[in-house]
C-alpha positions in Angstrom: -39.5 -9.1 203.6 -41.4 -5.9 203.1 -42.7 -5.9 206.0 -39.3 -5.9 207.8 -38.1 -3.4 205.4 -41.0 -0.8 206.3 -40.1 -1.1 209.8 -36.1 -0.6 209.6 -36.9 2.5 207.1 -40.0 4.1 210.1 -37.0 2.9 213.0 -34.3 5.3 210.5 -36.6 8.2 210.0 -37.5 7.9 213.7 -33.3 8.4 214.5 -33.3 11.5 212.3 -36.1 13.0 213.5 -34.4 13.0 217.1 -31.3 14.0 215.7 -32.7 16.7 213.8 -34.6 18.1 217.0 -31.7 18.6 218.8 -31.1 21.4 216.4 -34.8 22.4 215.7 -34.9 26.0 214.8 -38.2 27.7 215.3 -39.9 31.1 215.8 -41.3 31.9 219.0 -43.6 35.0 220.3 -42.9 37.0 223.3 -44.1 39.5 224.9 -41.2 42.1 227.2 -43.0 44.3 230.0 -42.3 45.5 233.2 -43.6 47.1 236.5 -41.5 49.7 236.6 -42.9 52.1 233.9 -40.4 51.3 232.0 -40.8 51.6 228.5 -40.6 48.3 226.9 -40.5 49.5 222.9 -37.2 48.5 220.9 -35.9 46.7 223.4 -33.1 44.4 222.1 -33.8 40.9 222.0 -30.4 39.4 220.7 -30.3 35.5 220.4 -26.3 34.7 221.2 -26.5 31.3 220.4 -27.3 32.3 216.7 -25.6 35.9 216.6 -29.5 36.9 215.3 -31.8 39.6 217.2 -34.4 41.7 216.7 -36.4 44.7 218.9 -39.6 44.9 220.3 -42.9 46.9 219.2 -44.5 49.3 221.0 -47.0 46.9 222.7 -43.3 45.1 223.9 -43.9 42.6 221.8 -41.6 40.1 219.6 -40.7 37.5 217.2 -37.4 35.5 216.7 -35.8 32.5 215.5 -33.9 30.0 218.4 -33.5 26.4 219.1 -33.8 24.6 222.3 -31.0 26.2 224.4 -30.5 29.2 223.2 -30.0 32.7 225.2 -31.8 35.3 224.8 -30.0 38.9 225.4 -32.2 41.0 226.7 -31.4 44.7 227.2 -31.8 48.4 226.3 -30.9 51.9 228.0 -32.7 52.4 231.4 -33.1 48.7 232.1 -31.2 45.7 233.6 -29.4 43.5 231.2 -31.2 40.1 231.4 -30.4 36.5 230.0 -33.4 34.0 228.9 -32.3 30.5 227.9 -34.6 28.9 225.5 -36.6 25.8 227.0 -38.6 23.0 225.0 -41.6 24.6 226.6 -40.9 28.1 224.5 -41.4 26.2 221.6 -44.8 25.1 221.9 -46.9 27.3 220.1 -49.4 27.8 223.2 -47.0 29.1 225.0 -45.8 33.0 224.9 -42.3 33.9 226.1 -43.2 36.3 229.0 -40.3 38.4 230.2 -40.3 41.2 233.0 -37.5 43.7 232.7 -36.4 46.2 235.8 -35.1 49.7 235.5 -32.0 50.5 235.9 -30.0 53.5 237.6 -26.9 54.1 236.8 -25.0 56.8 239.0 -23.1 59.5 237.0 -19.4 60.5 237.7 -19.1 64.2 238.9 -19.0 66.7 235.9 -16.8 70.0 236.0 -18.4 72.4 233.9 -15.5 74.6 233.5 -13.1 72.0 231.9 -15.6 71.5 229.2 -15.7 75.0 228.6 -19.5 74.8 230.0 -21.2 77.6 232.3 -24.2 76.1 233.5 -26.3 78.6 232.4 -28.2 76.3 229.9 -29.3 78.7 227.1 -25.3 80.3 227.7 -23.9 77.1 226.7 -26.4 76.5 224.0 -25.8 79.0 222.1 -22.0 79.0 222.5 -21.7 75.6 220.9 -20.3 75.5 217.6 -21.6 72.7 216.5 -24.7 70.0 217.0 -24.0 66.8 219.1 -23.0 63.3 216.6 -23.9 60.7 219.1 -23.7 57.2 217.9 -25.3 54.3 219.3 -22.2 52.9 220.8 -21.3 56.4 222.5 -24.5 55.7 225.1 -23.8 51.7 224.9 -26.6 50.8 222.9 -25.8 47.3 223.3 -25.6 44.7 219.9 -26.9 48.5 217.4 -25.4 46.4 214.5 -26.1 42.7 215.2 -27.6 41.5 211.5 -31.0 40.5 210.7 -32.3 37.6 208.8 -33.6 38.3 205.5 -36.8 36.4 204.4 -34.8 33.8 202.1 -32.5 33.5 205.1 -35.3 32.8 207.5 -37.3 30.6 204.8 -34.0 28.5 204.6 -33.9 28.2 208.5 -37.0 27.1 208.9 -37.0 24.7 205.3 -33.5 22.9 207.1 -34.5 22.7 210.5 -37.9 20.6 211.6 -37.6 17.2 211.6 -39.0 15.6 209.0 -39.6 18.8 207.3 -36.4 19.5 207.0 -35.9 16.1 205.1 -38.7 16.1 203.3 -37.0 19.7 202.0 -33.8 18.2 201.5 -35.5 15.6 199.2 -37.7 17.6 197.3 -34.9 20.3 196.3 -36.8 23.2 198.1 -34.2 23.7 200.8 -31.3 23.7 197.6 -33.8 26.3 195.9 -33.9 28.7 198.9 -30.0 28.1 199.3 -29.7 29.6 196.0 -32.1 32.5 196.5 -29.6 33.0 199.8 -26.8 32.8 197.3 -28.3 35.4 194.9 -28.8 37.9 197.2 -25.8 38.2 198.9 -24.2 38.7 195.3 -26.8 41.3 194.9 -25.7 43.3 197.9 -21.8 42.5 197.4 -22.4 44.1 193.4 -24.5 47.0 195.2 -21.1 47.2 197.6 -19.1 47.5 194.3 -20.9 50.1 192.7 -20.2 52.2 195.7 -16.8 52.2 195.6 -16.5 52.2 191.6 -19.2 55.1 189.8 -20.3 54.2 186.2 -17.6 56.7 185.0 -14.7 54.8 186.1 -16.4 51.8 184.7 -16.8 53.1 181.6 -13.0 54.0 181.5 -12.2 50.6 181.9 -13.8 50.0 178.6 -17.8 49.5 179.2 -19.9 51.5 176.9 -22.5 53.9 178.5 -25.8 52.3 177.7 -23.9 48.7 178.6 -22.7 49.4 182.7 -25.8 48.1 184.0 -25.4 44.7 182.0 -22.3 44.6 183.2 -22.9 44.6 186.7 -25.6 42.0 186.0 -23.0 40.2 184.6 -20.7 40.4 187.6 -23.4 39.2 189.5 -23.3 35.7 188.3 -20.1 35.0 189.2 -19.9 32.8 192.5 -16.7 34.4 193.4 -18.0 37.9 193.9 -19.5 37.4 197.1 -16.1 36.0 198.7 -13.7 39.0 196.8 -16.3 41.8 198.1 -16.2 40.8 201.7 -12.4 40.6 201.9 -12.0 44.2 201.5 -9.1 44.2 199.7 -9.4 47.5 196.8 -6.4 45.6 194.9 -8.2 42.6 194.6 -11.3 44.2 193.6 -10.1 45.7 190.8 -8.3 43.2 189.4 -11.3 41.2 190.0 -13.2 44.1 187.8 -10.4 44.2 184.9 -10.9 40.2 184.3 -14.7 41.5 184.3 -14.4 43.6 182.1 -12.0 41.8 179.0 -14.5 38.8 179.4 -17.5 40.7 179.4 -16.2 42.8 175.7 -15.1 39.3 174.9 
């Protein structure tokens, strides 16, 4: 009777396991250079599949998170835009993610000085300009400047829901509900710390908060669940009524 028992329970754990792989989530090394000269520090290395990236060191160099069949993005100014789908091979540890990058030229449409009120005497139009240049990343195409990075509770709850039997094991032992929570705290962290910017102390304190009592306040804000969703809507209405409840149940 046992006996039959163990086996059924090994023959369930052995489904999961291969259900569970199919999603695996892992991070892998690589290692970006190129022939060409081409400088291969902070390149982008975006992972699509998971809407995650990172950039490269100086040595071209990497580490990110991906499952089997992911693409990889990669791509940076002065090189060819190249696409790396993640293989079951990529996530044995042995093996290093090797990927060669090209230059790339790009020809430039004809400029006519005069209409942009340019000389082409260099120090001329240098010291005729008014004011300095404000370029921003998506003026030259940087491609994926404000894709979001993982925090460490966000990668430790990744990796805590996503091997196997680990991932299990996790779920049964209450760490992977202990890093959710971590995950949880900190984005109400950073949505109070998006509050405070948009409302000083002094218009807190208006409302009713005593000086030496706005920082308990906010604390106290933090630990509603709600705060998170309200923030990220965006809506200033809703904030502050949001605030107002805060603030008669907070003086109580």
């Amino acid at each position: 009777m046992y006996k039959k028992l163990n086996y059924f329970l090994f023959f369930i754990l052995i489904i999961l396991q291969l259900k569970l792989s199919a999603q695996e989530t892992k991070d892998i090394n690589g290692l970006v250079f190129s022939k060409d000269s081409v400088s291969v520090e902070n390149i982008h290395i975006f992972n699509s599949s998971l809407n995650k990236g990172t950039i490269t060191n100086k040595k071209g160099e990497f580490r990110i998170m991906t499952r089997i069949n992911d693409t990889l993005v990669i791509s940076s100014i002065g090189i060819k835009k190249k696409q790396v789908v993640i293989l079951e091979s990529h996530h044995n540890k042995k093996n290093k993610l090797s990927i060669e990058v090209h230059i790339q030229i790009t020809d430039l449409d004809e400029i006519i000085l005069s209409s942009h009120g340019l000389s082409g005497n260099l120090n001329q139009d240098i010291e005729n300009l008014k004011k300095p240049l404000s370029i921003s990343p998506s003026d030259v195409g940087l491609p994926y400047q404000n894709f979001e990075r993982l925090t460490y509770n966000e990668r430790q709850l990744q990796l805590a829901r996503g091997f196997g039997l680990v991932s299990l094991m996790n779920t049964i032992s209450g760490r992977t509900k202990m890093l959710k929570s971590h995950v949880d705290l900190d984005n109400r962290i950073k949505s109070v710390n998006t509050a405070r910017k948009m409302f000083n102390d002094d218009f807190i304190i208006s409302l009713g908060i005593p000086t030496d009592k706005v920082n308990e306040f906010w604390y106290y804000c933090e630990s509603d669940s709600n705060i998170e969703q309200i923030i990220n809507e965006d809506n200033f209405e809703n904030i502050l009524i949001f605030l107002s409840k805060k603030v008669k149940s907070f003086l109580g």
